[in-house]
N, C-alpha and C positions, 0 to 999 in steps of 0.2 A: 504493500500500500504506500510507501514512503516513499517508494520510487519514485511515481509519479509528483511530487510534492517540489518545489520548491527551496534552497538553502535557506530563506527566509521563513516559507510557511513550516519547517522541519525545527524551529528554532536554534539554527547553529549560527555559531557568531566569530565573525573572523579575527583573527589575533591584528593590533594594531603595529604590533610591533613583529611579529610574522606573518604577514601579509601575504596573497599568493603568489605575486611576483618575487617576493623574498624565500619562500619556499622552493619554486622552481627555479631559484639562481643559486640558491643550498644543492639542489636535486642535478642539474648541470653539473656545476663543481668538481662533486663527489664524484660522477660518471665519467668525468674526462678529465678533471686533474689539469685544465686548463682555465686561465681566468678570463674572463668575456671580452671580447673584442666589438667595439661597435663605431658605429657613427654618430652623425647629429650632435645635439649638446644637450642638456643636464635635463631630465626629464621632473626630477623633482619640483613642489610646488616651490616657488620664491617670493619675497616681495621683488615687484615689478611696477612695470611703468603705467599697468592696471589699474594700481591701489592708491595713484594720482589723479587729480581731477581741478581741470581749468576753472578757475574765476574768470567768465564773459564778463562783458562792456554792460551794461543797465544804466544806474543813473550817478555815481560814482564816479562811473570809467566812460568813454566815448568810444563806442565802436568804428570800425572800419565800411565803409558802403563796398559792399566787395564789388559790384561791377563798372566803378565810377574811382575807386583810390585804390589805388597801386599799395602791392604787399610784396618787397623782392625776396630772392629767394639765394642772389648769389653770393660765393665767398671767395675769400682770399686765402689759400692757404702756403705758408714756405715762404713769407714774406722778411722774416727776419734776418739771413744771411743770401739767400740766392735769388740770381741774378734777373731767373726767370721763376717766377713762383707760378702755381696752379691756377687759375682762374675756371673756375667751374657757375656752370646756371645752377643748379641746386646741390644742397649740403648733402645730397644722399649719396655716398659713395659706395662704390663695391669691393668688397676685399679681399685677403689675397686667397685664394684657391687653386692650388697646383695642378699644372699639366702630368697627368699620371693620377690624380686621384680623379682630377672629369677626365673627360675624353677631349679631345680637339678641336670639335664643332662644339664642345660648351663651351670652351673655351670662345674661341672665335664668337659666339654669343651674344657672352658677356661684353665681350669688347662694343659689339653693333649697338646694343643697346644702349650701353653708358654713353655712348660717344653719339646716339641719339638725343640725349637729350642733356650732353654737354657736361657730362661728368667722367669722373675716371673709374679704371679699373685697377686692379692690384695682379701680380704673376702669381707668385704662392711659390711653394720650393719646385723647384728641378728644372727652374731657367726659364726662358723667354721663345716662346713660340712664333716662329713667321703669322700664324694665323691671326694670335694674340692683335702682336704689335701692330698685324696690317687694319686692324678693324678699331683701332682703341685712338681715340683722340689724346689722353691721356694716362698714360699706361705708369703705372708705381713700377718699378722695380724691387723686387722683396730680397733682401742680402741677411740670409738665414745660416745658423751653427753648421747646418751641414753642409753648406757651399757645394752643392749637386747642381750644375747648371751654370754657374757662375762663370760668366765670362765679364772683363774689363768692357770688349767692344758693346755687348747688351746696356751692361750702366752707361753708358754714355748714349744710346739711343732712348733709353729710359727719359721720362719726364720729371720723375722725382725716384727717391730711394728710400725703402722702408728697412730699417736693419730691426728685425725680429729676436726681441729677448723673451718672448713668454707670447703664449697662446692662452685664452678666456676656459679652455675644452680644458688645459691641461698645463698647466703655470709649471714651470721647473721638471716640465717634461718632454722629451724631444716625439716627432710623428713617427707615423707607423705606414709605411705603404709595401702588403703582402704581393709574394710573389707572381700573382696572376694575375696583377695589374701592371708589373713589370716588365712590360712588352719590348722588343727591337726597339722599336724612339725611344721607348722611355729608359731604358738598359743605355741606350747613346747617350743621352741628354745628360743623364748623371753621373756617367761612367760605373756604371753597375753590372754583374751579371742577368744577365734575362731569367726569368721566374724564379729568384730568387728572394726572399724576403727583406728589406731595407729598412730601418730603424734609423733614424735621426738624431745627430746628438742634441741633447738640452741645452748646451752651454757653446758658446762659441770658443773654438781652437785657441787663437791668438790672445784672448783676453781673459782678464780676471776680475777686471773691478771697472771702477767707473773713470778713475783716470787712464785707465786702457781704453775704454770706448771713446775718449774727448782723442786721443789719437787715432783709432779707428775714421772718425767723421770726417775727421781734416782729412786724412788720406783719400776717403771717397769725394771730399773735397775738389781735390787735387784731379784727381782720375778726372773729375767730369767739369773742371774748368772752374768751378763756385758757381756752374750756372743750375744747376739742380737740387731742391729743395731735399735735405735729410730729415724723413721719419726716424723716430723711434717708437716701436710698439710694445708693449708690456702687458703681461696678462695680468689680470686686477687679484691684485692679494695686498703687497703693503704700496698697497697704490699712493699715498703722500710722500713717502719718501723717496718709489722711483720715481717717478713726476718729477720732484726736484732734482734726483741725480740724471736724469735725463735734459734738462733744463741747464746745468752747470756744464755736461758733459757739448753741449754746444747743438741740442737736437733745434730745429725749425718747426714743426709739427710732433705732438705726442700722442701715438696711438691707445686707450684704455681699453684692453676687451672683458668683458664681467663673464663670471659661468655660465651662462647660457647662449655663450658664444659658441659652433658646432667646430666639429671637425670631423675629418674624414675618417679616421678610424686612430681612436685610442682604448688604455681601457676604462674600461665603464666604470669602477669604481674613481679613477681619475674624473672621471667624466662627472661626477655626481657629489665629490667629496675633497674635491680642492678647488679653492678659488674662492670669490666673496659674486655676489650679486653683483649688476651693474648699477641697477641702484643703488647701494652705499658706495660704489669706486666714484660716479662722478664727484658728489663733492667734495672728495678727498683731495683731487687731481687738480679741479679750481681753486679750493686753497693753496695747494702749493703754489700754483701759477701765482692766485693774487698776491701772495708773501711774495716770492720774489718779482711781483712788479711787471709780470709778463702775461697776463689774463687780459682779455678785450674789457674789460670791466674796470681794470684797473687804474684807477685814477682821472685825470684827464685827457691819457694820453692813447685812450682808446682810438683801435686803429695803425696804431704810430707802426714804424716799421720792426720794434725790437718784441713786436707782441710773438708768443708763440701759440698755436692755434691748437684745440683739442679735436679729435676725434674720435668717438665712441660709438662700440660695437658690440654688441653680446644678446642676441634678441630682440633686436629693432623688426617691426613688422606690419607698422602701420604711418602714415603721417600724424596720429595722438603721437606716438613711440617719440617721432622726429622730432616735434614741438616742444617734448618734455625734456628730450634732451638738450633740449637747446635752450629751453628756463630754465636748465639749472647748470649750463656754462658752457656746455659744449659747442663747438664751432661747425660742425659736420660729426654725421655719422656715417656706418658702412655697417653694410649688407653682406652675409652671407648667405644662408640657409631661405631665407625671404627671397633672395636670388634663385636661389636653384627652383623653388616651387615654382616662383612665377615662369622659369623655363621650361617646367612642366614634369618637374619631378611628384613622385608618389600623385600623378595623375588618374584618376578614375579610372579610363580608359584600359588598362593594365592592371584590373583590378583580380584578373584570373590568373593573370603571370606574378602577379606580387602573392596571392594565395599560395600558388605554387612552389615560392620560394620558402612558405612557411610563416607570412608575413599579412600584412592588406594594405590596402590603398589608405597612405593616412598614415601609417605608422614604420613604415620602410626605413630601416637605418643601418641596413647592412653594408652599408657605400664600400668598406673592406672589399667582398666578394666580388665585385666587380661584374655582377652579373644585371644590374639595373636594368629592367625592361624597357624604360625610358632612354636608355642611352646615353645619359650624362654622365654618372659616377663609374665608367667601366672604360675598358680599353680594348672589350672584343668587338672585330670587325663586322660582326653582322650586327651587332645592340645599339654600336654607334651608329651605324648607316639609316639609324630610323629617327635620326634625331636631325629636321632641320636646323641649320642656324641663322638661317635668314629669319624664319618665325617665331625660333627662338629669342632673339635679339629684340624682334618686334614685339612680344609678350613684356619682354624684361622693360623696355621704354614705354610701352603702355603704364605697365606697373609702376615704375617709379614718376610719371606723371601724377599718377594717381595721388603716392604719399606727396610728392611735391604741395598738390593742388590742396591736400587734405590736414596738411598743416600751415599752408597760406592762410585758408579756410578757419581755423582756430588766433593764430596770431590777429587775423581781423578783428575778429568776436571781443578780442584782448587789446583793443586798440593800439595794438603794432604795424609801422609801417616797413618793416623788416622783420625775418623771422631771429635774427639776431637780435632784438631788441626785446623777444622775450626772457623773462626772468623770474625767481623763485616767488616772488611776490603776486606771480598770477598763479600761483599752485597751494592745493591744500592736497591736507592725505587724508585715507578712508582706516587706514590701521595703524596702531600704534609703531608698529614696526617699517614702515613705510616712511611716516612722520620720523621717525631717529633715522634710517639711515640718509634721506633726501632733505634732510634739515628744513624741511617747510611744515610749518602747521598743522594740526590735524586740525579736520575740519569744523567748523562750527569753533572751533576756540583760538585763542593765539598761543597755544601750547605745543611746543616742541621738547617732545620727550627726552631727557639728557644734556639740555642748553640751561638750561633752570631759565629758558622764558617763557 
């Protein structure tokens, strides 16, 4: 009789703390003695950009007429030492994603689309693609620990340079790209054997501390003339003080990525259990800035050329996302995982092949395997061959019009005439923990939990 019946109607009650996902990663384990390998980012629930919420214009504030007053959208980034800094239409950038963990035509893609609508793209480890670079208005250069790909002649056609000390997926830990994405190109590009498994180191070769990286920069300096703006990105854990040592060290641009930034394949307990939220990294990262004087906010001298601009990344996926981050200091964000959907990954359409792989539509995050029916996260030649990237490209600039248009659309309502001009003071939070790490309000009071205001 009980068979029929329901978990609930049988009155059995799930452990909160062995949960069934936690039982079958016990039940895994024990079977194979290997520990989980996955994609995507931090599956757990977080304070996020959710548990924020704007103060519109009413009688207070004066709204924007959105179809009569201009709301811009663009920025400047790399302005503080080089020669030729970034100029992009909107803050939404795309970031970096290796050739070897997509396939070739995502790649190329991403490039159509960012450079559709006047933004850039990022390489990712294992070098610079003809495809890439031919499609990309503004192409990053990513100068990563494990220098697979690394040529002087690519930095110098690069637009800017990201030198990667930490990933959002996995802070103080290097990538994982398994054998059977390591195909002929990709085995050349990095100088690796073909199907062979490739591990990344965490830590760059040449350096140890941070007055090794202020040599580092000058060197890529030097290689690219001072005309190319240097990132530094860092994955968010004691985000105040790389921020500053990144800021001493001579960076132009700082990249913050929070834990729910993806990656291609690490492992999952990393993936779930290091790192901080990206809501509490950004305004760790702004304080730094504004102490030492280098924050667009800072002072009067916003703007000035010695500013250094933030970027932040880790689960952006809407224009609320972009807005919020950008009231609470940051200058541009980037896109990853928001990227690949809008190119049509974990697409419905394939909703019998993702079955198949043991998986559904929606929750795919074996990018490792390299078996994507979509054809983005693989490197076999028939999976690929099914993935436009002229459509793709087209998706991906629809998309980021969209977040463009949809935090224009909010900075209005906040009587901003730039979306830089929003700030903490149009945000409240809806949870305590939200309120302490985003240092704004909770809502309905002027109460910020941990400030004693």
């Amino acid at each position: 009789m009980t068979d029929n019946l329901s978990v609930e109607q049988r009155g059995l009650r799930e452990s909160a703390t062995f949960d069934r996902s936690t039982i079958a990663a016990i039940q895994r384990a024990a079977e194979t003695g290997i520990y989980d390998i996955r994609g995507w980012g931090a599956k757990r629930k977080l304070p996020h950009f959710d548990d924020l919420l704007f103060l519109g214009a009413s009688m207070s504030r004066y709204p924007l007429e959105g179809y009569r007053e201009r709301c811009d959208t663009d920025v400047v980034l790399g302005n503080r030492n080089a020669k030729y800094p970034l100029h992009l239409s909107t803050p939404v950038t795309i970031a970096g994603m290796s050739f070897g963990a997509l396939s070739a035509g995502a790649k190329e893609a991403l490039g159509r689309g960012a450079s559709e609508v006047g933004t850039s793209t990022t390489t990712g480890d294992g070098g610079m693609t003809p495809e890439e670079r031919g499609q990309s208005k503004n192409l990053v250069y990513q100068y990563l620990p494990s220098r697979y790909g690394m040529n002087p002649d690519d930095l110098r056609k690069a637009d800017a340079i990201e030198i990667v000390l930490g990933q959002g997926a996995k802070p103080g830990g290097g990538g994982m790209l398994l054998g059977q994405k390591i195909s002929e190109r990709v085995a050349g590009m990095r100088t690796l054997p073909q199907g062979i498994d490739q591990r990344s180191a965490c830590r760059h070769p040449d350096w140890t501390g941070p007055d090794d990286l202020a040599i580092k920069i000058n060197e890529l300096r030097e290689i690219t003339d001072w005309e190319k703006p240097i990132y530094v990105k860092v994955g968010a854990t004691r985000t105040y003080y790389d921020v500053k040592l990144a800021v001493h060290s001579g960076a132009d641009v700082v990249v913050v990525d929070g834990m729910q930034g993806g990656t291609a394949a690490t492992q999952d307990v990393f993936i779930e259990h290091v790192g901080i939220p990206t809501l509490a990294a950004i305004p760790q990262a702004v304080q730094a800035l504004q102490e030492l004087g280098v924050h667009r906010r800072a002072g009067s001298g916003a703007g000035r050329n010695d500013t250094v601009q933030l970027i932040v990344s880790g689960g952006i996926r809407n224009g609320a996302d972009v807005a919020k981050a950008m009231a609470l200091g940051a200058d541009a964000v980037a896109i990853g995982t928001a990227a690949l959907i809008a190119l049509g990954d974990n697409d419905p359409r394939y909703s019998a092949e993702y079955e198949a792989l043991g998986s559904a539509a929606g929750f795919y995050d074996d990018f490792q395997d390299g078996r994507d029916p979509a054809g983005i996260s693989t490197q076999d030649p028939e999976l690929s061959a099914r993935f436009d990237p002229v459509l793709g490209g087209r998706r991906l600039a629809n998309f980021l019009r969209v977040m463009t248009m949809e935090a224009q659309t909010i900075a209005r309502a906040c009587g901003k005439a730039h979306l830089q001009h929003l700030e903490p003071e149009d945000l409240v939070a809806i949870s305590i923990e939200a309120s302490a790490m985003a240092r704004v309000p909770l809502a309905g009071t002027s109460w910020i939990p941990g400030t004693g205001l």
